[in-house]
C-alpha positions as CSV (number, residue, x, y, z in Angstrom):
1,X,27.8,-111.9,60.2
2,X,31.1,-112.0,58.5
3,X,31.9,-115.8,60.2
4,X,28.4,-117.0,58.4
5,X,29.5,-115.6,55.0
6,X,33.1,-117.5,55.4
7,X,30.7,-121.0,56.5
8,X,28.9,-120.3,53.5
9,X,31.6,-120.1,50.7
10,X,33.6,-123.1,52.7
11,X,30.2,-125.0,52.3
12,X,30.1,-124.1,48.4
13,X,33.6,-125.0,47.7
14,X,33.6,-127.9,49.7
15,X,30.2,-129.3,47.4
16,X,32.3,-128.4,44.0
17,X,35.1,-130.5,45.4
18,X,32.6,-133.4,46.5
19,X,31.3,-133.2,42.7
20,X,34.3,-133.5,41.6
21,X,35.8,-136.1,43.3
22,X,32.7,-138.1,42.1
23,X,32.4,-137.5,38.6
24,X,36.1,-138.9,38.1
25,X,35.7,-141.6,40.1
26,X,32.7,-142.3,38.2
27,X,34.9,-141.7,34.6
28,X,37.3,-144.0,35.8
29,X,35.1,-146.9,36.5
30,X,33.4,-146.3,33.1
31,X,36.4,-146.4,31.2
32,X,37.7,-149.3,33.4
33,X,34.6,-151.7,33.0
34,X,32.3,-149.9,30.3
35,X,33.1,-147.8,27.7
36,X,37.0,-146.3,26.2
37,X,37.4,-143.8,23.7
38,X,40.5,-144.1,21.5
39,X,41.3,-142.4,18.7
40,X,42.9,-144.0,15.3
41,X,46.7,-142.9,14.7
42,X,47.6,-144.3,11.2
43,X,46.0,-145.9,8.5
44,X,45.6,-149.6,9.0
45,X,42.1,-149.8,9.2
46,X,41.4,-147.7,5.6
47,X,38.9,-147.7,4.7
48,X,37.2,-148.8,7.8
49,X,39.0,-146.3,10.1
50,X,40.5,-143.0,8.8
51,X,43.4,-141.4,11.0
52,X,41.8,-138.8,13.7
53,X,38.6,-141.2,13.5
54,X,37.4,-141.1,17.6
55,X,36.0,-144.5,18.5
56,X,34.4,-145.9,21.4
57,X,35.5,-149.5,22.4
58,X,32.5,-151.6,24.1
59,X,34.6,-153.1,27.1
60,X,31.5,-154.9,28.7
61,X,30.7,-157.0,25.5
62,X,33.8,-159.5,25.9
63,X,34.1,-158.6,29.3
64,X,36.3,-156.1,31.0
65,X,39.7,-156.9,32.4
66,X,40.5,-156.4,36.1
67,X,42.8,-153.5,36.8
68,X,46.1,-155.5,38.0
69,X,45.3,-158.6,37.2
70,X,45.2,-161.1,34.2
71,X,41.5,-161.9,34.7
72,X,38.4,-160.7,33.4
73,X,34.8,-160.5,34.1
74,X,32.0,-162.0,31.9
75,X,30.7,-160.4,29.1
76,X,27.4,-160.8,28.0
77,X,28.4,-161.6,24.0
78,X,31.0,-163.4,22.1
79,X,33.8,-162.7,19.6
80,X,32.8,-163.0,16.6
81,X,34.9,-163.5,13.1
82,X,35.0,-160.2,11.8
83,X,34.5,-157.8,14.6
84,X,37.1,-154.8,15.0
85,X,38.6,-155.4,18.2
86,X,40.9,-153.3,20.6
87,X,43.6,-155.2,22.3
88,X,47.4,-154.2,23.8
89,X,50.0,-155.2,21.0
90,X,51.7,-158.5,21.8
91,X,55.2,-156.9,21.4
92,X,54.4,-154.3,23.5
93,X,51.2,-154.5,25.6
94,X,51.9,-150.3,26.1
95,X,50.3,-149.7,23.4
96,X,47.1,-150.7,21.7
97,X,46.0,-151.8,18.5
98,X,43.0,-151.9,16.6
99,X,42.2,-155.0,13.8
100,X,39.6,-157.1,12.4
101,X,39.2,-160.4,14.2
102,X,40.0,-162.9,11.7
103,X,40.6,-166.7,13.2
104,X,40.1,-168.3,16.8
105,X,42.1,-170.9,18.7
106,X,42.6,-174.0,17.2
107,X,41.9,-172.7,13.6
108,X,43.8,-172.9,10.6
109,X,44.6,-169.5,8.9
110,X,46.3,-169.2,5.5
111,X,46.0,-166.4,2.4
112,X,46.0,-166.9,-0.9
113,X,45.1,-164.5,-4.0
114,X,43.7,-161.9,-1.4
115,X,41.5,-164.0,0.4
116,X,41.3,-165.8,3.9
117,X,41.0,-169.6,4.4
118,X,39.8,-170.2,7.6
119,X,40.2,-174.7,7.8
120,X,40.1,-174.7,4.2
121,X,36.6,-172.6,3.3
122,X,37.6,-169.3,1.9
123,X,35.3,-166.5,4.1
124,X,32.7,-165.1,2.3
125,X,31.0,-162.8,5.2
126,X,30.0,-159.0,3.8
127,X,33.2,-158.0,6.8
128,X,35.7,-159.3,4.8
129,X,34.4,-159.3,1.4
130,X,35.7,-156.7,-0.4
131,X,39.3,-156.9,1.5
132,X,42.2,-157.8,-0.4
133,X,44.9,-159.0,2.2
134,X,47.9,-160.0,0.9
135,X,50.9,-161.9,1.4
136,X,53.2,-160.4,3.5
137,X,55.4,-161.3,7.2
138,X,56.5,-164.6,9.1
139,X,52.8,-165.8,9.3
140,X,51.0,-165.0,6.0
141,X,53.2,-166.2,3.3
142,X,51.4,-167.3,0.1
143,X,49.5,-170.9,0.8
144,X,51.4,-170.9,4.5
145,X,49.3,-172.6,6.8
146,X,48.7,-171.2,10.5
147,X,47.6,-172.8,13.1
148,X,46.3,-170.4,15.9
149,X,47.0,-171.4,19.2
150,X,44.7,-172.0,22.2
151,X,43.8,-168.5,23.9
152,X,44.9,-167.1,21.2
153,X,43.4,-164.5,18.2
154,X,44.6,-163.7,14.2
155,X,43.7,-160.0,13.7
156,X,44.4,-158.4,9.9
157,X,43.9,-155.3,9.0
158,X,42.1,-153.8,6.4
159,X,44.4,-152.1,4.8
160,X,46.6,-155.0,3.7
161,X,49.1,-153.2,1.8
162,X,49.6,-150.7,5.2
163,X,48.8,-153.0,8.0
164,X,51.4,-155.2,11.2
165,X,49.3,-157.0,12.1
166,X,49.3,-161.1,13.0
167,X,51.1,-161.6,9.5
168,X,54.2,-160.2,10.6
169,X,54.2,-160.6,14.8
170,X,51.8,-163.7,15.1
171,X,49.0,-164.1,17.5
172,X,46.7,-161.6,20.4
173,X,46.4,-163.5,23.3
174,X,42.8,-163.6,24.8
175,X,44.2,-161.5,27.9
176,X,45.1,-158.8,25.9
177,X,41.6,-157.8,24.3
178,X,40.2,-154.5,25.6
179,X,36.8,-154.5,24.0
180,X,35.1,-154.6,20.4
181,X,35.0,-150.9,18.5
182,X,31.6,-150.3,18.3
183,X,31.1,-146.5,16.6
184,X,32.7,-143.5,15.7
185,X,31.6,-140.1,17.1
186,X,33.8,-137.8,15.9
187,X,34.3,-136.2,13.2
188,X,31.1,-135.5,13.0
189,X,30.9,-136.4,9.4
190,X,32.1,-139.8,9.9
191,X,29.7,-140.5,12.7
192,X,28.6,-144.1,12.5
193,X,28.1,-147.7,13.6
194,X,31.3,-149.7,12.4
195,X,30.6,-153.3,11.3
């Protein structure tokens, strides 16, 4: 009688440690391939982003990276100018950064009275309208042109006056992007889709 209680309460414990095992395995590969939550740690992104904002970073959008390796699966969308995007910092690919997407390869970047010229045209898209970005760092000088290389990404912040960002260290390379910040969840009165 006693032997079948022992078989029973291995049994039990051997289940919780099966469920376990499975739900962090399954985490993982979420945050690996799916979905990442990150929260914000200063204020480069104000208004946008507050610091303490929780965000979760669509990974399968762009297309996740593979663990180990410099390559990545598809995505099923494209980057688009103006999305906030997660990627490791250039200088140290540690750490992670959060910006607005502003050019792509092969364009020409350059600021002037608080607005972006992308080839020339000033942008005019709701993202970036009511921005001021201003001149500041080896690549955003006032009239400086920039031209982004291929595989490459300009990122600003929102908060200008606050922000490193491609103005002072230069360009994101493609490998580097993590996923496009999609809402915040937390707190829960700043719950929201981000744009």
């Amino acid at each position: 009688m006693k032997l079948k209680k022992y078989f029973r309460k291995d049994s039990v414990v051997r289940e919780w440690v099966e469920s376990l095992v499975i739900a962090f395995l399954l985490a993982m590969v979420i945050r690996t391939f799916a979905v990442q939550a990150f929260k914000i740690p200063t204020g480069s992104m104000r208004m946008t982003l507050i610091e303490g904002d929780r965000i979760l970073v669509n990974k399968l959008k762009y297309g996740p990276n593979l663990p180990l390796s410099d390559k990545r699966l598809w995505g099923y969308g494209d980057l688009e100018r103006g999305d906030i995007i997660v990627f490791k910092y250039p200088e140290d690919p540690k750490r992670d950064f959060i910006k607005r997407l502003i050019a792509f390869p092969g364009e020409v970047v350059s600021i002037k009275d608080g607005d972006v010229y992308i080839d020339g045209q000033k942008i005019e898209d709701e993202k970036n309208r009511d921005i001021h970005y201003y001149n500041r760092g080896d690549y955003g000088t006032y009239n400086q042109i920039v031209k982004v290389p291929e595989n490459y990404y300009y990122v600003l912040g929102d908060n200008s006056a606050s922000s490193m960002d491609s103005r002072f260290w230069g360009f994101v390379p493609e490998e580097y992007l993590i996923g496009k910040a999609e809402v915040i969840y937390w707190p829960l009165n700043r719950i929201r889709l981000l744009k």
